[in-house]
N, C-alpha and C positions, 0 to 999 in steps of 0.2 A: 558463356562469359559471366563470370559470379555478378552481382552488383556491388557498388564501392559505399562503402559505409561512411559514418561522423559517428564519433559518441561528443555531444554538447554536455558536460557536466561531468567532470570527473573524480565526483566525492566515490563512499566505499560503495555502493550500488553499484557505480559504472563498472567494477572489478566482472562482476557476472556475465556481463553483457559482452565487455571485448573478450572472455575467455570464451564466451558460445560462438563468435564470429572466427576467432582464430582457428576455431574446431570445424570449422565447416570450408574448408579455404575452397570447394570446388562450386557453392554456391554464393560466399560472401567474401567480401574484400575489407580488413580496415584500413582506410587512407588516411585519416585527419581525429587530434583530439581537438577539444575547444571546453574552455575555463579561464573565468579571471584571476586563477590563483596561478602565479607559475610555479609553486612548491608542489600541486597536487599535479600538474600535468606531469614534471619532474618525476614523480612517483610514480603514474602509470608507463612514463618511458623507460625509467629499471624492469618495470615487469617484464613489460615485454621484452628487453632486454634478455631475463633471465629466460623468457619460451625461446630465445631464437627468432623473435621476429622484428623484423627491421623499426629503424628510427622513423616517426611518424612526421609530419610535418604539425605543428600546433598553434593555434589561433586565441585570440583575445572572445571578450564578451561582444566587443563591437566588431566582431568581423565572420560575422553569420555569412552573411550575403559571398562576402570575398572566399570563405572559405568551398561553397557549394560552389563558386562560378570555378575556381583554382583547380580543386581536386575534381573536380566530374562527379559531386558525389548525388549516389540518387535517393538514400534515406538517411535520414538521420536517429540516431536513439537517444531523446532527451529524458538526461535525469539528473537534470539541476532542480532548484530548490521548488515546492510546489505554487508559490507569486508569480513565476519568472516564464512558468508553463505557456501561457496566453501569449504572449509578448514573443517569447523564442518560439514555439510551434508558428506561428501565425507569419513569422519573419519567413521563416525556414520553406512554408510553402510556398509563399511568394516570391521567393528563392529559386523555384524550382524543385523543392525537393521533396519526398514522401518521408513522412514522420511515425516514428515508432513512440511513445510517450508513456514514461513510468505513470501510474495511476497516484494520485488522479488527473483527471484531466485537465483540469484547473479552479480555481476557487471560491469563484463567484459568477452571477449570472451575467454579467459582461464578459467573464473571461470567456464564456463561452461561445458570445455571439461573437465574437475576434476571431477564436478559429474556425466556428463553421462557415463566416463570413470569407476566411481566407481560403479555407479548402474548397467553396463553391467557387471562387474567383480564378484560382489556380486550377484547378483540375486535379492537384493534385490528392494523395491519401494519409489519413492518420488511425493509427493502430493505437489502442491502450491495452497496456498489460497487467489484465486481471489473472494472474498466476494463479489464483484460489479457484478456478473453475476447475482447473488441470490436475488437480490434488483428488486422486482416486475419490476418496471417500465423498469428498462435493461430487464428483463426478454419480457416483455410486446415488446420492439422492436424489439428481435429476433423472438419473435412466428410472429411478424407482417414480415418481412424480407424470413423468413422460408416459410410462408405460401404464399409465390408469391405474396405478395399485391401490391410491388414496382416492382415488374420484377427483371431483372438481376442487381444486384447494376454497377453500374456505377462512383460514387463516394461519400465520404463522407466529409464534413466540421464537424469540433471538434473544439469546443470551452471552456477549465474551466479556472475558474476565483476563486483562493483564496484569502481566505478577510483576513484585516492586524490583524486577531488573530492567525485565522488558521495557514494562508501563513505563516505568520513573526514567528512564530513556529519554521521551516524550519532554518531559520536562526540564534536562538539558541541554538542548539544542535549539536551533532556528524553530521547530515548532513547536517552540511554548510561547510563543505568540502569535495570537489569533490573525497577524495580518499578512503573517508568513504563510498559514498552512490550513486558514480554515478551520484549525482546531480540529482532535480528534473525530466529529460524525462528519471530515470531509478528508482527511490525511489517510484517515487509519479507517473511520468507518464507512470509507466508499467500496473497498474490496467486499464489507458484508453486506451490505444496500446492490450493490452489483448480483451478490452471491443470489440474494432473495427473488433480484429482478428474473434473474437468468433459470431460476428451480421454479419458478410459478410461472414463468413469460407471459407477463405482464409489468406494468409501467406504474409510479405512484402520482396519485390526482390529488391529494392531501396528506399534511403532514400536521402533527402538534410534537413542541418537543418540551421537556423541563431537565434544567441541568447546572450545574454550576463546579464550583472549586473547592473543593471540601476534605482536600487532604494534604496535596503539595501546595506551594509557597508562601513565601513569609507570615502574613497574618495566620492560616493553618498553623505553623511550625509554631509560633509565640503562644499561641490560645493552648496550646500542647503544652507548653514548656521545655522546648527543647533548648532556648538559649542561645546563645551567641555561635553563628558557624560560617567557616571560611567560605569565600565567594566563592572559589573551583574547585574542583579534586584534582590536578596534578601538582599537588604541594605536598612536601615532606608530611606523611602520617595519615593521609587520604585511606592507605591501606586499612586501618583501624575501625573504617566509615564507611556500610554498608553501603548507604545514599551518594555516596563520591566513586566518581570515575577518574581513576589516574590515567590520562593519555599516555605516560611514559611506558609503561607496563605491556605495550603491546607495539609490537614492532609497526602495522599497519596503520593504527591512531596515532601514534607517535612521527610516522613522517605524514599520513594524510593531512594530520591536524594542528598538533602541537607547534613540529618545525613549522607548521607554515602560516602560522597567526599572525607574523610579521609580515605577510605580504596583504593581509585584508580585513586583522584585528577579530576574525571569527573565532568563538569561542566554546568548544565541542562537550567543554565538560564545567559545564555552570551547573551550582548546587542547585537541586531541588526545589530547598525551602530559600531559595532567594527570591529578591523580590521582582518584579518585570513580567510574571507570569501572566497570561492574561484568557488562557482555555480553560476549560472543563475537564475535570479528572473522573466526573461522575455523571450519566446521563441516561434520559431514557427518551423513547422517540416510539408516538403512534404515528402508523401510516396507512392508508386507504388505498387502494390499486383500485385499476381500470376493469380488472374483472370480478370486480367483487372482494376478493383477500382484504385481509387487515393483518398489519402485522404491529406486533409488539414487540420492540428492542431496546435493551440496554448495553451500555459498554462504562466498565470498571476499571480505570488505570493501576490499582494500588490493591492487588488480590495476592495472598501468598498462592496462591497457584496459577498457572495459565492454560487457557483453552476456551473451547464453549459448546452450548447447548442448544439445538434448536429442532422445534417441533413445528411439525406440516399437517394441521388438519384439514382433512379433505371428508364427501360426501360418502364415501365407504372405508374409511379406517384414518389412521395416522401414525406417521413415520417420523422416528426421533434419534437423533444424532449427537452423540455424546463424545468427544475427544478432549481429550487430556494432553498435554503439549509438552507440560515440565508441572509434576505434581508439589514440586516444592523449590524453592530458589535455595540449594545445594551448590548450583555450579556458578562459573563465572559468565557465560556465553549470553548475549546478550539476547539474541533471538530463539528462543526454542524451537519452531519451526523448522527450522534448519540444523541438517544430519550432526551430532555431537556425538563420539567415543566413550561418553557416561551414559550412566542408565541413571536415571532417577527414580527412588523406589519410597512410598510412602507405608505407612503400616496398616492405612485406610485407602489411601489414592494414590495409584498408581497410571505412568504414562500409558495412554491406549485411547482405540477408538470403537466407539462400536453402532451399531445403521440398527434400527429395531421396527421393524413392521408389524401392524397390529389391524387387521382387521372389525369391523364388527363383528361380532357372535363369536369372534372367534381368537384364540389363543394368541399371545406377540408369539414372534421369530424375528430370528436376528439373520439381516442378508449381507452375505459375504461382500467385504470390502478389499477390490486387488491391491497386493502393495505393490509400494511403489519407491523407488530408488532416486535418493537426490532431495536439494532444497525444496522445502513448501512440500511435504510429503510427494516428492516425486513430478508436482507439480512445474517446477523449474525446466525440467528439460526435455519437458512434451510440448511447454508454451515456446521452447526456442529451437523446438524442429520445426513448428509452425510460423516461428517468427520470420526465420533466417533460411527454411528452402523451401514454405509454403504448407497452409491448410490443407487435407488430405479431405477426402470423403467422411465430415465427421459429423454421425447421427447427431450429436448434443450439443453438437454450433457452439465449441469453447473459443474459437477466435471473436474477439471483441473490437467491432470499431468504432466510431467517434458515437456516434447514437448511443451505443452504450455508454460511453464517457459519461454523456453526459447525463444518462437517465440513473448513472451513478452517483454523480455530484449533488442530483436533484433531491434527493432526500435530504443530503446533507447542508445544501443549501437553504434551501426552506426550513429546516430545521433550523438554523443559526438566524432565521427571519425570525421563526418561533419564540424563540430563547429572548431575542431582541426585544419583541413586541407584547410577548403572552398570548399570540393568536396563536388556529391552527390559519394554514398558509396552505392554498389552492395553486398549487406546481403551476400549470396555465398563468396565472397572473406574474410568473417570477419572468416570462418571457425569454427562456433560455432559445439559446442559438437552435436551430432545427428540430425545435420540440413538438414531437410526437406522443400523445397518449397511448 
């Protein structure tokens, strides 16, 4: 008997998610969508439509409860907005139901004690999907870290760099405000604080962070001279304007977004350099672990290239990772990550990845990295064979649950204590839900 699904939130994310359930109909079932926009549920009932598979029944924001007791549904996959995390997970188990929950887990140290609170109350379980572990080549560094190649880690350097399609993304939506999303070291930089926890396994005991806004919105834009510019890009001449995103222009934004601003005034494509901004474009974050490691990370919203770099030293050599995602912004697509019919080709940097081990005494080599087919370099649909018909016997324990959640948030949390106060900030005192050193 498959189990009966809910996708809660059905911005463009949820698209992933019911196409992995639909593919699997002998282990999953989707019964129910749930969103307070009735334009965007509208648009996942054409989809499915267009697969052949049947009209779903659909629910409001207020009808969590009603929906799990109605449909029999037994998990749900929340990927509504990253505030909303704590509040709908924590409902949801109380509900009855087990949770599957887009990363992160949620964005603050309350949000956390909400849902470990609820999932020890309930009995019930919560899954996060860290899809970056599933990505051969992250894969490729733990098996090399795992199997003593480097010795005892000792520390790491972390370096990603988004390019002004991706990054500048960021700063047209719900999460250019810090109280929607946490701000990039908890939105965007909990998949790499995950990535780090999960390649050293171990936990972080201290964090110091320094970071601010030093390229997108309005005060940035004026000190530039860039001058007078329209609130959003889908207005006639957007096209002209590298920083502007026309919603019209793509069939999926266009009815996810555009049509459906009349139903909740959300607005998907706000300039850049407007004002309202309130995260960090530029940041860097030390961290201390439980076994010793320290890592050193930065992340760059506004790089003409995207990817990143990260080095593992350890007591007998060190292993360094280098990928390239999209060596120049050429295309239109807003993710690089994810599989694109362009090639991007630079006349210095070119898209590639490459794993290089270096021993002491002795020579680097470069260790084979399998490819891999699909979003998030192949990442995507190894995380939703395990999502949707279960973990296999797997050596490098890529299934993440709520413990991780939140030893993901944890850096990124105290790090925004950091930012706030000028301290470093001892993880222990932030009192997150079920924390573990």
């Amino acid at each position: 008997m498959p189990r009966r699904y809910a996708v809660a939130g059905t911005g463009s994310r949820a698209q992933s998610y019911v196409r992995a359930i639909l593919e699997r109909p002998d282990d999953a079932q989707l019964v129910a969508l749930l969103d307070p926009n009735p334009g965007r549920l509208a648009f996942h009932q054409r989809k499915l439509a267009d697969l052949g598979a049947p009209e779903l029944p659909q629910y409001g924001a207020d009808d969590l409860e009603r929906m799990v007791k109605e449909q029999s549904v037994d998990r749900v996959v929340v990927t509504s907005p990253d505030y909303t995390h704590a509040t709908v997970v924590s409902r949801l188990l109380r509900a009855g139901a087990d949770v599957i929950v887009e990363k992160p887990l949620t964005i603050n140290a309350e949000g956390t004690r909400q849902i470990v609170d609820a999932m020890n109350e309930s009995g019930k379980s919560v899954v996060v999907t860290f899809n970056y572990r599933y990505s051969p080549r992250n894969s490729a560094l733990r098996q090399l870290i795992q199997d003593g190649e480097i010795g005892q880690v000792t520390s790491v350097e972390f370096q990603w760099v988004l390019d002004t399609r991706h990054g500048a993304d960021y700063f047209r939506r719900w999460h250019r405000e810090k109280k929607n999303s946490g701000g990039l070291l908890i939105h965007k930089a909990s998949h790499h604080f995950d990535l780090v926890n999960w390649w050293i396994a171990s936990s972080p005991t201290r964090v110091f962070a320094s970071g601010g806004l030093a390229f997108y919105g309005d005060e940035n834009a004026a000190a530039r001279g860039l001058g007078e510019r329209p609130a959003r890009g889908s207005i006639d001449g957007a096209a002209n304007d590298p920083w502007l995103l026309d919603l019209r222009t793509d069939d999926t934004n266009r009815e996810l977004y555009y049509e459906s601003e009349k139903y909740d005034g959300y607005l998907r494509d706000q300039d850049v350099f407007a004002p309202g901004i309130t995260i960090e474009d530029n940041m860097s974050v030390i961290a201390e672990y439980a076994n010793g490691a320290r890592l050193s990370y930065s992340l760059n919203a506004h790089s003409p290239w995207e990817g990143y770099k990260v080095s593992v030293n350890g007591t007998l050599g060190r292993a360094e990772l280098e990928v390239i995602e999209r060596a120049a912004v050429v295309d239109d697509q807003i993710d690089p990550s994810y599989p694109s019919g362009k090639v991007i080709a630079g006349d210095v940097r070119t898209n590639g990845e490459r794993l290089v081990l270096q021993k002491h005494w002795a020579t680097a080599v470069e260790v084979e990295i399998p490819r891999g087919e699909g979003g998030h370099g192949g990442g995507d649909r190894l995380i939703y064979q395990d999502l949707f018909i279960g973990p296999g016997d797997d050596p490098l324990h890529r299934a993440a649950d709520v413990n991780d959640g939140v030893r993901a948030v944890a850096v990124g949390i105290a790090a925004n204590e950091s930012l706030a106060t000028g301290r470093p900030i001892v993880v222990a005192d932030l009192e997150l839900g079920g924390w573990k050193s």
